[in-house]
HTML snippet that shows the backbone in 3Dmol.js (N, CA, C, O; Angstrom):
<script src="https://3Dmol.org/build/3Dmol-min.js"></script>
<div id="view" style="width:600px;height:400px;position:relative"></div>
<script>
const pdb = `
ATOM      1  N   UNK A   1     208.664  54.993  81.236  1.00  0.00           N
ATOM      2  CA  UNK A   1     208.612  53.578  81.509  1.00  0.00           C
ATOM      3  C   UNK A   1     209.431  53.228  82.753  1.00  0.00           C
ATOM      4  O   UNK A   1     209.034  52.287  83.441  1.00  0.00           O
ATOM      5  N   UNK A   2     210.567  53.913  83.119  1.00  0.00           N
ATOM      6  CA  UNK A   2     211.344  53.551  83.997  1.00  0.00           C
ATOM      7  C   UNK A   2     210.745  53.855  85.597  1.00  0.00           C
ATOM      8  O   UNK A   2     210.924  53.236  86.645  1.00  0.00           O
ATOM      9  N   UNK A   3     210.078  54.901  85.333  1.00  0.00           N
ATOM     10  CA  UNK A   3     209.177  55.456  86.915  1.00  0.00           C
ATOM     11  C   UNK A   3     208.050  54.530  87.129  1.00  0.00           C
ATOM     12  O   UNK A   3     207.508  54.231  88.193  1.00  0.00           O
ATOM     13  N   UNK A   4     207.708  53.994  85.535  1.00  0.00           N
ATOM     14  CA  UNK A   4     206.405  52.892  85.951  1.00  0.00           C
ATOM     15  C   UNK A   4     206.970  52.070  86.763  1.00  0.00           C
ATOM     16  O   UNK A   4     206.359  51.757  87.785  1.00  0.00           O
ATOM     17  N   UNK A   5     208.727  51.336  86.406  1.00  0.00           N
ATOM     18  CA  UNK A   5     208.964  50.020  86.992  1.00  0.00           C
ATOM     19  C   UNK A   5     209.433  50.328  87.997  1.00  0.00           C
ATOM     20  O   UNK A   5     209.521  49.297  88.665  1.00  0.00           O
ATOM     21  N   UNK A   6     209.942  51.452  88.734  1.00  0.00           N
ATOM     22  CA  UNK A   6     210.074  51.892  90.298  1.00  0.00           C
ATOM     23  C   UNK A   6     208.694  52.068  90.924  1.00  0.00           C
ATOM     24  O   UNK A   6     208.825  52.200  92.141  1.00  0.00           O
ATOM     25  N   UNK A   7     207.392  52.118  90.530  1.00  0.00           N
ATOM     26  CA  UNK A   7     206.593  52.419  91.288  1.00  0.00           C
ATOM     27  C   UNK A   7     206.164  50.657  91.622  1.00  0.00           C
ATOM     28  O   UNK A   7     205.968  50.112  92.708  1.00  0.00           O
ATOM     29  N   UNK A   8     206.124  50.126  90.326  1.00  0.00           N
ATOM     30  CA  UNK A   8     206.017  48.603  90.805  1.00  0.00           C
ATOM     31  C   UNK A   8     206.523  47.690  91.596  1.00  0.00           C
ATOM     32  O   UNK A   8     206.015  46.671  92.066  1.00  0.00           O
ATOM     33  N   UNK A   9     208.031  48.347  91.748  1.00  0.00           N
ATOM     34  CA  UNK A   9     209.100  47.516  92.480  1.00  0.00           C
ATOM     35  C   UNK A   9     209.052  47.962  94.468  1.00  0.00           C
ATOM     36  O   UNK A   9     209.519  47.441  95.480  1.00  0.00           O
ATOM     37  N   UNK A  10     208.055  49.412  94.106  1.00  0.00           N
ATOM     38  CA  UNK A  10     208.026  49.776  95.206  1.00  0.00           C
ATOM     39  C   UNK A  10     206.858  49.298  95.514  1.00  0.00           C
ATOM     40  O   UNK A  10     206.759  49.504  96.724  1.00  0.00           O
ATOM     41  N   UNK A  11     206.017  48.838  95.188  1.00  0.00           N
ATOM     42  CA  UNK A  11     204.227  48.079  95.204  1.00  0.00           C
ATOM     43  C   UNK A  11     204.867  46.773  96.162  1.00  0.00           C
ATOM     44  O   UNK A  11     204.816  46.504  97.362  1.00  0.00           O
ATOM     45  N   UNK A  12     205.527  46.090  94.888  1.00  0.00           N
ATOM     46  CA  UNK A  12     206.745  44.509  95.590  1.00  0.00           C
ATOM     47  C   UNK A  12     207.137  44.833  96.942  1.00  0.00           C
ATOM     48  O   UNK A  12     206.506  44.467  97.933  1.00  0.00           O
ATOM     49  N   UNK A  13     207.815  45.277  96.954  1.00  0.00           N
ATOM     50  CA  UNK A  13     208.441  45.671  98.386  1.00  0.00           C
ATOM     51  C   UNK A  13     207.721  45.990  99.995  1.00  0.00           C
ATOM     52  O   UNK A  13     207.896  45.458 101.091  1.00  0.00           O
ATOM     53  N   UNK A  14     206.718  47.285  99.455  1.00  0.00           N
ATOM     54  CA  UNK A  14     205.955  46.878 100.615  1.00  0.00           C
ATOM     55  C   UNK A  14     204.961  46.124 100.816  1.00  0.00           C
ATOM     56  O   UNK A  14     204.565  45.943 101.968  1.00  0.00           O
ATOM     57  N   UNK A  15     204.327  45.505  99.698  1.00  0.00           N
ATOM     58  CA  UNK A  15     203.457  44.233 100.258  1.00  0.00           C
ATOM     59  C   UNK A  15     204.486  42.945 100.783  1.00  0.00           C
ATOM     60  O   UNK A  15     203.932  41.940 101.230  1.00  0.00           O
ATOM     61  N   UNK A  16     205.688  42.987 100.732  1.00  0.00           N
ATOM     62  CA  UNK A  16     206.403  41.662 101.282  1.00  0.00           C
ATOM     63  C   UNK A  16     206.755  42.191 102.612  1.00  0.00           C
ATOM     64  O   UNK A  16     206.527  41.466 103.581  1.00  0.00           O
ATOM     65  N   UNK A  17     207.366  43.551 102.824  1.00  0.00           N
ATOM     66  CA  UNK A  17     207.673  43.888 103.933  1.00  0.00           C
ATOM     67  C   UNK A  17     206.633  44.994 104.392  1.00  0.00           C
ATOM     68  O   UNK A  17     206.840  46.168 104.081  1.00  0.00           O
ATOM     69  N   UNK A  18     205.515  44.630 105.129  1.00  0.00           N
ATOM     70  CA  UNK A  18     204.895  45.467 105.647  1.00  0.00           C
ATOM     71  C   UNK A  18     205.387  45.660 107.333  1.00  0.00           C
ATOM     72  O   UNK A  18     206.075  44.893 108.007  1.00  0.00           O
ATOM     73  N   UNK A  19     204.654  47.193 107.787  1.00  0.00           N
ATOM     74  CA  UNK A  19     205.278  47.342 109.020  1.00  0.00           C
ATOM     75  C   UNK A  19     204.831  46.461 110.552  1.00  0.00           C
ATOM     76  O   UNK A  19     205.137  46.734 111.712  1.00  0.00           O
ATOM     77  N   UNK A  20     204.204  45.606 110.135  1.00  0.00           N
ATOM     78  CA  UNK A  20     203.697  44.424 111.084  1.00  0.00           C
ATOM     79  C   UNK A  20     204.860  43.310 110.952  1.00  0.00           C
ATOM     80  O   UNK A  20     205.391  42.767 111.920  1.00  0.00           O
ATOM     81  N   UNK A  21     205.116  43.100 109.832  1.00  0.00           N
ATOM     82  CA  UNK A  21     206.224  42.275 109.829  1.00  0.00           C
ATOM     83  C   UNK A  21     207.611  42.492 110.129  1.00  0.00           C
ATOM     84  O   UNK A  21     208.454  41.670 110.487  1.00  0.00           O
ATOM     85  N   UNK A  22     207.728  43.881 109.903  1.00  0.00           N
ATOM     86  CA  UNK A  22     209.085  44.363 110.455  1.00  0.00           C
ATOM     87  C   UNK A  22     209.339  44.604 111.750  1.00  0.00           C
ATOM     88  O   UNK A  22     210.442  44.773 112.270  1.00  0.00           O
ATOM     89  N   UNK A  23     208.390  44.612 112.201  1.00  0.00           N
ATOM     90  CA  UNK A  23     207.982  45.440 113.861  1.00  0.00           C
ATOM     91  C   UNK A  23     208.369  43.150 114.244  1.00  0.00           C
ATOM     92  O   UNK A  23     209.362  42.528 114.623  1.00  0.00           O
ATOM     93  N   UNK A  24     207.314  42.847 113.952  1.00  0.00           N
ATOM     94  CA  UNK A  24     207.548  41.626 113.858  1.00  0.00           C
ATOM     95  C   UNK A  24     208.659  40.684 114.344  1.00  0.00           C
ATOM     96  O   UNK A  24     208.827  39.987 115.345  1.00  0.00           O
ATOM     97  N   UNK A  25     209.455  40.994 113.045  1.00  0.00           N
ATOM     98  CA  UNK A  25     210.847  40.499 112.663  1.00  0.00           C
ATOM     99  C   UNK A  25     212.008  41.299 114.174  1.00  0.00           C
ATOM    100  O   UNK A  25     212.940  40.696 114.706  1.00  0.00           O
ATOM    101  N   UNK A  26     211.643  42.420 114.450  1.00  0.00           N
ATOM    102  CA  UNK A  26     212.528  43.201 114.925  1.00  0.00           C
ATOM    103  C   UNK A  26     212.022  42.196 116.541  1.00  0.00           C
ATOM    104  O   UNK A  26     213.008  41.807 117.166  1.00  0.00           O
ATOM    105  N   UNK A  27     211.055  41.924 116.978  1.00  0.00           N
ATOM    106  CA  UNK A  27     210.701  41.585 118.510  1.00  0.00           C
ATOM    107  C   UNK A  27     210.882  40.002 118.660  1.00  0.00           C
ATOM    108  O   UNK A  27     210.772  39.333 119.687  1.00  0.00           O
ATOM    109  N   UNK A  28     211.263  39.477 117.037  1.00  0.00           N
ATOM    110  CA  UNK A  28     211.708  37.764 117.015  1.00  0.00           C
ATOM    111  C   UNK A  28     212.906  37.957 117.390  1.00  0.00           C
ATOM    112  O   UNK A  28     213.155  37.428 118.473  1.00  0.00           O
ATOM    113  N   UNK A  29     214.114  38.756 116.707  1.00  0.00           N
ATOM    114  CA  UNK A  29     215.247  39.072 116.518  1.00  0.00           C
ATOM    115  C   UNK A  29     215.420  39.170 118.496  1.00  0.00           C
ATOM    116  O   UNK A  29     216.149  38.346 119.049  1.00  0.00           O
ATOM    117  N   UNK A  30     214.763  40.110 119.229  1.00  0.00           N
ATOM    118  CA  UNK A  30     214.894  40.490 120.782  1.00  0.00           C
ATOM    119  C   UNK A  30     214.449  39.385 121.444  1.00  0.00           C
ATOM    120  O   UNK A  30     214.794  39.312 122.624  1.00  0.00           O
ATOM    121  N   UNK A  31     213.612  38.291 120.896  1.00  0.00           N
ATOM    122  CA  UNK A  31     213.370  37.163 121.582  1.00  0.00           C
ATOM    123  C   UNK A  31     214.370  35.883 121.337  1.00  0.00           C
ATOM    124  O   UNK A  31     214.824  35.117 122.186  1.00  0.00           O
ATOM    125  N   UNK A  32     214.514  35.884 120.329  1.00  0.00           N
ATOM    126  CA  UNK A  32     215.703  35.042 119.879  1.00  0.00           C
ATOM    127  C   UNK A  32     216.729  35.088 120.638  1.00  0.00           C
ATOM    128  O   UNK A  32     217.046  34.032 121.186  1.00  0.00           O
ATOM    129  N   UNK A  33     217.565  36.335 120.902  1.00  0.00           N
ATOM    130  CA  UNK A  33     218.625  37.035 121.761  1.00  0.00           C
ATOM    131  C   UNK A  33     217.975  36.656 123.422  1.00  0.00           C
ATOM    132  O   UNK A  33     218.627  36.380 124.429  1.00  0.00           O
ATOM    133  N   UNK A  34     217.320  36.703 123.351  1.00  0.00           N
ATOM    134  CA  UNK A  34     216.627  36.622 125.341  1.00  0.00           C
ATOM    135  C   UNK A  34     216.350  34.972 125.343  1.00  0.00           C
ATOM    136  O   UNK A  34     216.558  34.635 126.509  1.00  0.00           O
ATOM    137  N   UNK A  35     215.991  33.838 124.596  1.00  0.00           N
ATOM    138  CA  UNK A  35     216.171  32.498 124.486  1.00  0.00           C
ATOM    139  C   UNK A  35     217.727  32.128 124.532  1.00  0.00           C
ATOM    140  O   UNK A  35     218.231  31.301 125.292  1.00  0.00           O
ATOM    141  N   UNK A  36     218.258  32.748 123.760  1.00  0.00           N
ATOM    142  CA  UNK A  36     219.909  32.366 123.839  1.00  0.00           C
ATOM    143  C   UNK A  36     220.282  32.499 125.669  1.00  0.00           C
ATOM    144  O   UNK A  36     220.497  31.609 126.492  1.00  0.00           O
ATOM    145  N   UNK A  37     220.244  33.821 125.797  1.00  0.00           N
ATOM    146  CA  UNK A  37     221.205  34.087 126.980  1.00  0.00           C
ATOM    147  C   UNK A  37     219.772  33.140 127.806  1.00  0.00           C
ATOM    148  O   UNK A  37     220.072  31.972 128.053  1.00  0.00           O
ATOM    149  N   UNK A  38     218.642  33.466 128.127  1.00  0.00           N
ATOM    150  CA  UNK A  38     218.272  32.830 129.342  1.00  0.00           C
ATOM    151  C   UNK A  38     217.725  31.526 129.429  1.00  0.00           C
ATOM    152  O   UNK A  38     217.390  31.117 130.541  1.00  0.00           O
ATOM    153  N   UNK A  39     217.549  30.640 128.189  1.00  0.00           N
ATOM    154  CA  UNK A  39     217.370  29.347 128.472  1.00  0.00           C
ATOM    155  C   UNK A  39     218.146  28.816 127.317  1.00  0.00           C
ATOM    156  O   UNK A  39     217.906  27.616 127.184  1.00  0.00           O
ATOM    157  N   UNK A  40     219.134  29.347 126.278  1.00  0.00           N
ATOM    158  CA  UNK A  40     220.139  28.352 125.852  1.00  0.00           C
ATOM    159  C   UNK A  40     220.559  27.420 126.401  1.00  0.00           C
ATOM    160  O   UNK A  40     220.439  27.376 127.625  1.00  0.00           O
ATOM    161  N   UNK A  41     221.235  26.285 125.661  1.00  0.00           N
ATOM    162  CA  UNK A  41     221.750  25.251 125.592  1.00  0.00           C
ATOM    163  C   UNK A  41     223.516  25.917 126.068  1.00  0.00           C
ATOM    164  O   UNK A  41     224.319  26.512 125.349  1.00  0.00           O
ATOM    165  N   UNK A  42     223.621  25.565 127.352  1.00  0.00           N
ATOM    166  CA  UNK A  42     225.725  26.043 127.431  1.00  0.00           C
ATOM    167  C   UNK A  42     226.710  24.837 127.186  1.00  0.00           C
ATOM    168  O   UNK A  42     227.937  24.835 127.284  1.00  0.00           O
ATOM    169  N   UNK A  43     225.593  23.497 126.734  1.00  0.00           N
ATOM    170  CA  UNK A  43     226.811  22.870 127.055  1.00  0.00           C
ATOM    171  C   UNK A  43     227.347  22.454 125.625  1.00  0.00           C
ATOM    172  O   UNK A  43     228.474  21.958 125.609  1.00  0.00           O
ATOM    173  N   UNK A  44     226.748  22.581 124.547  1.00  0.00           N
ATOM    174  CA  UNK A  44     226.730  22.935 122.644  1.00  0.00           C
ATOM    175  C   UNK A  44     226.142  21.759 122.386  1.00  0.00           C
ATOM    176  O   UNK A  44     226.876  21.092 121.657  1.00  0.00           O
ATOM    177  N   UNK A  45     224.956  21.101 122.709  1.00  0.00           N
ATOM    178  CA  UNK A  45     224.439  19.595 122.187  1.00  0.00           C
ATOM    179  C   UNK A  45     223.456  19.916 121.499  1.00  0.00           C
ATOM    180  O   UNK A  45     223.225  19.149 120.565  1.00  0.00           O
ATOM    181  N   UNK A  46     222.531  21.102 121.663  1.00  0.00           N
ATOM    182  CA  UNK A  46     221.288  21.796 121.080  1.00  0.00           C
ATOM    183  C   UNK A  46     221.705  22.909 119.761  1.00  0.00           C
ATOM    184  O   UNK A  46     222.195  24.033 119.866  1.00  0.00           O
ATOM    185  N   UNK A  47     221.400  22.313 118.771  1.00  0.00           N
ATOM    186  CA  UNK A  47     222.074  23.230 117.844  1.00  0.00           C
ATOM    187  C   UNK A  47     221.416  24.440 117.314  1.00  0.00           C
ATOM    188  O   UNK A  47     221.995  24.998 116.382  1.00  0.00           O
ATOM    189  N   UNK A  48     220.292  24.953 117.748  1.00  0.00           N
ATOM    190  CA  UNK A  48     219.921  26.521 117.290  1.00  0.00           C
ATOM    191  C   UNK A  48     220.307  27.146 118.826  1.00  0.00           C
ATOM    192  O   UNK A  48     221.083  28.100 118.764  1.00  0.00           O
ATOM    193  N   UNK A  49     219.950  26.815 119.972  1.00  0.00           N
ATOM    194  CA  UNK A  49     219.798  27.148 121.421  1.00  0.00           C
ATOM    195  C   UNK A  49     221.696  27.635 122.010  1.00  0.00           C
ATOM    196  O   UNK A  49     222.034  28.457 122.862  1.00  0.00           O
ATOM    197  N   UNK A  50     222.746  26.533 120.943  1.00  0.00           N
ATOM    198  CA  UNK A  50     224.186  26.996 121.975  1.00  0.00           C
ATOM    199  C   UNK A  50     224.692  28.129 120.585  1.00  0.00           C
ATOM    200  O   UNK A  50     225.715  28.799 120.727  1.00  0.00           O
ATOM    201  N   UNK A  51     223.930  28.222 119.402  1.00  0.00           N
ATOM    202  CA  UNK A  51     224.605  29.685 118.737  1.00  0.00           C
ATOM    203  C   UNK A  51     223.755  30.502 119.018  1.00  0.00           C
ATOM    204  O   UNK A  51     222.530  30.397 119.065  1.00  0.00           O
ATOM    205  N   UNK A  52     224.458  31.381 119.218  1.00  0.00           N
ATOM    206  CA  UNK A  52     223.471  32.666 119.381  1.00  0.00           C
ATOM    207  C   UNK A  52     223.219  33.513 117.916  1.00  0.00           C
ATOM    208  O   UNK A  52     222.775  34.650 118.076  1.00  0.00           O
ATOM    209  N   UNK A  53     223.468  33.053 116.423  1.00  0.00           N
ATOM    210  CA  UNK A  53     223.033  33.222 115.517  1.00  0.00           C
ATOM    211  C   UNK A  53     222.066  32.612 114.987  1.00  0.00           C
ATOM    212  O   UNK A  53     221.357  33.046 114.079  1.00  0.00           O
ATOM    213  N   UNK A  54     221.980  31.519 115.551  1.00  0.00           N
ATOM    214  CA  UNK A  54     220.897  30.650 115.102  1.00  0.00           C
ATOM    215  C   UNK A  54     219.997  30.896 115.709  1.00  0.00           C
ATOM    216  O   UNK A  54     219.019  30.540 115.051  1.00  0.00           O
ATOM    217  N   UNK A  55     219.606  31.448 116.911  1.00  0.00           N
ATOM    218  CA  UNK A  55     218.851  31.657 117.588  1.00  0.00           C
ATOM    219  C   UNK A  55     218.059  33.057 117.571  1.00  0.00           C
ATOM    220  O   UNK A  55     216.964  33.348 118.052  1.00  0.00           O
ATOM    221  N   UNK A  56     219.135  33.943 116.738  1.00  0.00           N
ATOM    222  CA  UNK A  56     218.521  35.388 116.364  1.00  0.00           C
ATOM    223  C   UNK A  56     217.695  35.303 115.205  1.00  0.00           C
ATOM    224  O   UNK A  56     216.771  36.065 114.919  1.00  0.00           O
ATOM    225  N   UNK A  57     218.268  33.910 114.296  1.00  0.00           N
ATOM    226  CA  UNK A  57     217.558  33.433 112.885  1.00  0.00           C
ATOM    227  C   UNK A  57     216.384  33.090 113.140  1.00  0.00           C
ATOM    228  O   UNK A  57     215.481  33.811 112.714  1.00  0.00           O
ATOM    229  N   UNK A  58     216.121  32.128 113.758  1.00  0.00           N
ATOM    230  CA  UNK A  58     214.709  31.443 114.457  1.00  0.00           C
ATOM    231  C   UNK A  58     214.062  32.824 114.749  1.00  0.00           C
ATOM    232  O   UNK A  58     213.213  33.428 114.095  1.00  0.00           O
ATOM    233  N   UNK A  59     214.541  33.082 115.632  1.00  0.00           N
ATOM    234  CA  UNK A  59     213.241  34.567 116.676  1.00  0.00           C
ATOM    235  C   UNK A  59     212.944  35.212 115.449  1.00  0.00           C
ATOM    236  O   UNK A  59     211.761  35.528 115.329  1.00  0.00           O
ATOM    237  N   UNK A  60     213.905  35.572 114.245  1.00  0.00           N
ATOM    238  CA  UNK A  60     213.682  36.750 113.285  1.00  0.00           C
ATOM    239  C   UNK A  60     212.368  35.932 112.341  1.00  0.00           C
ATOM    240  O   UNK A  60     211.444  36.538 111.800  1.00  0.00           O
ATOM    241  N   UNK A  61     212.537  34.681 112.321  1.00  0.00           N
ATOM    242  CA  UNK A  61     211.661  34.162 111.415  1.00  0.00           C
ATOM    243  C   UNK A  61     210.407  34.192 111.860  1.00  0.00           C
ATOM    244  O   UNK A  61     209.420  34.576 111.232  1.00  0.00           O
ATOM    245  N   UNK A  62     210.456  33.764 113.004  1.00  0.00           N
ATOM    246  CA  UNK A  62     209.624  33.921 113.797  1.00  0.00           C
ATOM    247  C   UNK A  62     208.754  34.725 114.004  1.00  0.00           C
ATOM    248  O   UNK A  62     207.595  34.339 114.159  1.00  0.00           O
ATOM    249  N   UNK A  63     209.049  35.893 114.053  1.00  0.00           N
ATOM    250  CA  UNK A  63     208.851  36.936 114.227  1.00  0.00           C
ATOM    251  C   UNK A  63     207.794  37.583 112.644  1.00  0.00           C
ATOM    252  O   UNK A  63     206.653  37.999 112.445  1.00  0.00           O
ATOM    253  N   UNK A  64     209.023  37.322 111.849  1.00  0.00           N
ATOM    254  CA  UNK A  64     208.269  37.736 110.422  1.00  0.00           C
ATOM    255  C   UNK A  64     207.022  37.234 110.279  1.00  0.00           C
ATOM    256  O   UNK A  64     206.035  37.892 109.950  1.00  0.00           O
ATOM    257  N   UNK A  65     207.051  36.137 110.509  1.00  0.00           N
ATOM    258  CA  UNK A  65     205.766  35.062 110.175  1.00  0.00           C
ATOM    259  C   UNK A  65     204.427  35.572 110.788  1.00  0.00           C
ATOM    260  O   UNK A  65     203.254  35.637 110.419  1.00  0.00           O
ATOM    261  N   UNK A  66     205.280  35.964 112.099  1.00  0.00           N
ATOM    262  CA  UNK A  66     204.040  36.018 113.218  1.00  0.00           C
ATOM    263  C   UNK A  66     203.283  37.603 112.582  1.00  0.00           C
ATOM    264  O   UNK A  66     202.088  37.651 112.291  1.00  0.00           O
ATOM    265  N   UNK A  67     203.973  38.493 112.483  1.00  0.00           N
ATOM    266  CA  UNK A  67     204.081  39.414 111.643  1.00  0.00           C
ATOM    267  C   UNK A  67     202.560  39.511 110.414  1.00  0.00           C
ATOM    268  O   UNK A  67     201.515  40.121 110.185  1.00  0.00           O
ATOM    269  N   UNK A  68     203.348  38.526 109.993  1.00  0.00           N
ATOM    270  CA  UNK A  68     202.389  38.133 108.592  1.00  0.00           C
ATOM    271  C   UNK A  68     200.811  37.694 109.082  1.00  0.00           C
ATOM    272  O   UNK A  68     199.813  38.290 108.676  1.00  0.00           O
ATOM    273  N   UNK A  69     200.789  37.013 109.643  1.00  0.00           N
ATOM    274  CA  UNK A  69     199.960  36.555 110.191  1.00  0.00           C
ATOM    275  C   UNK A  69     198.924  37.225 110.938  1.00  0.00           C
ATOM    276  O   UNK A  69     197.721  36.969 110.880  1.00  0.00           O
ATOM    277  N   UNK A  70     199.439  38.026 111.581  1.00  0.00           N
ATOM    278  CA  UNK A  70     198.336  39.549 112.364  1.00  0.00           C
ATOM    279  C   UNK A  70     198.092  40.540 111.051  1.00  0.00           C
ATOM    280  O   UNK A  70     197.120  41.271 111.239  1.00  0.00           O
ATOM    281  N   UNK A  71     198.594  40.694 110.058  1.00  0.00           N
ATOM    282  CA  UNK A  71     198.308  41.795 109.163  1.00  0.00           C
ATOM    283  C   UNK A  71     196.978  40.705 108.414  1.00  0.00           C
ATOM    284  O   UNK A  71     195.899  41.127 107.997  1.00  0.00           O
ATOM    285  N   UNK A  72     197.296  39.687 108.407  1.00  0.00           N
ATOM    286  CA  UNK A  72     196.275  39.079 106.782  1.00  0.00           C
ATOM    287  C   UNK A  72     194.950  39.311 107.867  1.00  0.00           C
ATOM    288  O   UNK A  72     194.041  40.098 107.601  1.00  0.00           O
ATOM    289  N   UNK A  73     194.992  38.527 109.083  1.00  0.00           N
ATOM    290  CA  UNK A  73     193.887  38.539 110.232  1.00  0.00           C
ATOM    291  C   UNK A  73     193.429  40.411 110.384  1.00  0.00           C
ATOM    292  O   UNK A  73     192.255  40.525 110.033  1.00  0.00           O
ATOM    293  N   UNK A  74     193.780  41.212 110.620  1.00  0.00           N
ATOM    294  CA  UNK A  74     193.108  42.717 110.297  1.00  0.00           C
ATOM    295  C   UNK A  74     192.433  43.224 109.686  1.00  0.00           C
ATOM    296  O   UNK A  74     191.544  44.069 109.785  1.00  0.00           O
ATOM    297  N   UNK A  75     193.221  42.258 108.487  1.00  0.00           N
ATOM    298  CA  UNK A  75     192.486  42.511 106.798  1.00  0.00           C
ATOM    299  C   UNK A  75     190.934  41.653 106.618  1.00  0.00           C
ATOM    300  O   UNK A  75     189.872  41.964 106.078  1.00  0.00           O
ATOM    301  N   UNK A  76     191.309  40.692 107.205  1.00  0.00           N
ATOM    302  CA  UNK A  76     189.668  40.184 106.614  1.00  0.00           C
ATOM    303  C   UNK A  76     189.116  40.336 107.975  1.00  0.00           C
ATOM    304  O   UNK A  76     188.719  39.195 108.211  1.00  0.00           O
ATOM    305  N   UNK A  77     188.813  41.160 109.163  1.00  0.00           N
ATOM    306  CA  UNK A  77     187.791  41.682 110.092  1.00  0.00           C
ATOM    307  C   UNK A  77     186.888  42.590 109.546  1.00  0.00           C
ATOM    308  O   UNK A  77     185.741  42.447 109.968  1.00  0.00           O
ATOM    309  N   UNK A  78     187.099  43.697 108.537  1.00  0.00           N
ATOM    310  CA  UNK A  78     186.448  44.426 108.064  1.00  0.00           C
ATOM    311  C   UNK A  78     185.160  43.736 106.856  1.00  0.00           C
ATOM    312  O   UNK A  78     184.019  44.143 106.640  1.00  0.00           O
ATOM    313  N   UNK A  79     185.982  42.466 106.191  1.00  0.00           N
ATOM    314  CA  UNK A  79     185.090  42.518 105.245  1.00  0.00           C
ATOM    315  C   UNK A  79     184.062  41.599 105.545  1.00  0.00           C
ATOM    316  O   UNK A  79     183.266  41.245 104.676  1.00  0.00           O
ATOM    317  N   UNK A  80     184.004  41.078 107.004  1.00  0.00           N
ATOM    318  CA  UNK A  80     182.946  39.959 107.380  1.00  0.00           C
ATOM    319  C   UNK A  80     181.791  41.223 108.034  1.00  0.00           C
ATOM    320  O   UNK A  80     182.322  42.135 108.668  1.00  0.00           O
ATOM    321  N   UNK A  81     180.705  41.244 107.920  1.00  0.00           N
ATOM    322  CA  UNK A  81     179.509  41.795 107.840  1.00  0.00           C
ATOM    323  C   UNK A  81     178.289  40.668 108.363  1.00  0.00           C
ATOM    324  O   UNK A  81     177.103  40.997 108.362  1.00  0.00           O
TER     325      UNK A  81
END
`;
const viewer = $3Dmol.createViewer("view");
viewer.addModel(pdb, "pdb");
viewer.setStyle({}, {cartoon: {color: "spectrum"}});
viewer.zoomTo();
viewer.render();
</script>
């Protein structure tokens, strides 16, 4: 019973994190970081744009989403006929 609920938990896992979304997540995270330094906010009035955590948060979300979004679109090219 216990290998059943590791194989399930491992089913969970990669349908939430597939490698489109991680790849994803990882090029929000490098865009996030490249918005900070080259068109942030320096003077702190813009509040995701003058932290540069907030701005790695955004790109990462970003990123995931966008992520998500190219895998579901892959998936239904095949089944239109």
């Amino acid at each position: 019973m216990n290998e059943k609920r590791k194989l399930d938990w491992n089913k969970k896992y990669f349908r939430i994190f597939t490698l489109k979304s991680i790849v994803g997540t990882i090029l929000g995270l490098i865009g996030g970081y490249l918005y900070y330094t080259e068109i942030g906010c320096k003077s702190g009035s813009c509040p995701i744009s003058s932290n540069p955590w907030l701005s790695l948060l955004w790109g990462a979300a970003v990123g995931y989403l966008a992520g998500g979004i190219i895998e579901k679109d892959i998936k239904k090219l095949p089944d239109q006929d």
